[in-house]
N, C-alpha and C positions, 0 to 999 in steps of 0.2 A: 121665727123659729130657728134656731140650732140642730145641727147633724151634732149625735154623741153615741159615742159607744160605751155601753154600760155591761160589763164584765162581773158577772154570778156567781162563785164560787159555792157548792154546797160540799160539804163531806159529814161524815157520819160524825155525832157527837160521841165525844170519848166517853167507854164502856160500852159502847153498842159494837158486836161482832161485826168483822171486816174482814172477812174471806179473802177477797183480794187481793186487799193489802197484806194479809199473813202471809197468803202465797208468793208471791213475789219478796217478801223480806227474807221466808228460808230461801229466795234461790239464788238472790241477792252475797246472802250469809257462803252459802256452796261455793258463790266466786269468787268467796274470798273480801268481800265488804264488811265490815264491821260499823251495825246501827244501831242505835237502842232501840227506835220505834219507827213505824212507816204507816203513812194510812193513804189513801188513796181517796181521790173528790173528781168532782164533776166540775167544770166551768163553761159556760153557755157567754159568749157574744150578742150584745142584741143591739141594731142599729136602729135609732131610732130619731122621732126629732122631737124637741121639749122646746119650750121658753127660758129653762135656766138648766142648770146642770142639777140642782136639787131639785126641780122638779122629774128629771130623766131620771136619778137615782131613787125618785120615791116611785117611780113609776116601775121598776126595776125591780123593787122592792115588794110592791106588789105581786110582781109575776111569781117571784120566790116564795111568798108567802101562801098565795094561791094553787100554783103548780110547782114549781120547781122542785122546792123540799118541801118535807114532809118533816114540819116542827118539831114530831115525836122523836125524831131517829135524825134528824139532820141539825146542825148551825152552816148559816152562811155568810160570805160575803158582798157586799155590791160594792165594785169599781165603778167610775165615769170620769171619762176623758171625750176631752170634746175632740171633732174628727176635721 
């Protein structure tokens, strides 16, 4: 087995409101930044151990699928780097 960190990225899929991130781009805009768009996401760390690195990734993958997002309103990503 392998130590690997597998990094989850979720954020809202575009069209789905994002308070957040609206918030923070007008205050952003106030200090004077100029952006077209800003959205804001989640990213969860999980250490874990596998036999390959695509096995940690599907494992990873799982969790997001399962818990992390919520398919309707989210896209995600899985990173893995072995540690």
């Amino acid at each position: 087995m392998t130590a690997y960190t597998a990094t989850v990225t979720v954020r809202l899929k575009h069209g789905v409101l994002d308070p957040e991130a609206e918030t923070t781009k007008q205050a952003l805009e106030r200090l004077g930044f100029d952006l077209e768009d800003l959205r804001s996401a989640d990213r969860f760390e999980i250490d874990l151990e596998a036999d390959s690195a695509d096995a940690a990734r599907e494992r990873a993958d799982e969790m997001a699928e399962r818990l992390l997002a919520n398919p309707t309103i989210h896209d995600y990503d899985v990173e893995v780097d072995e540690r």
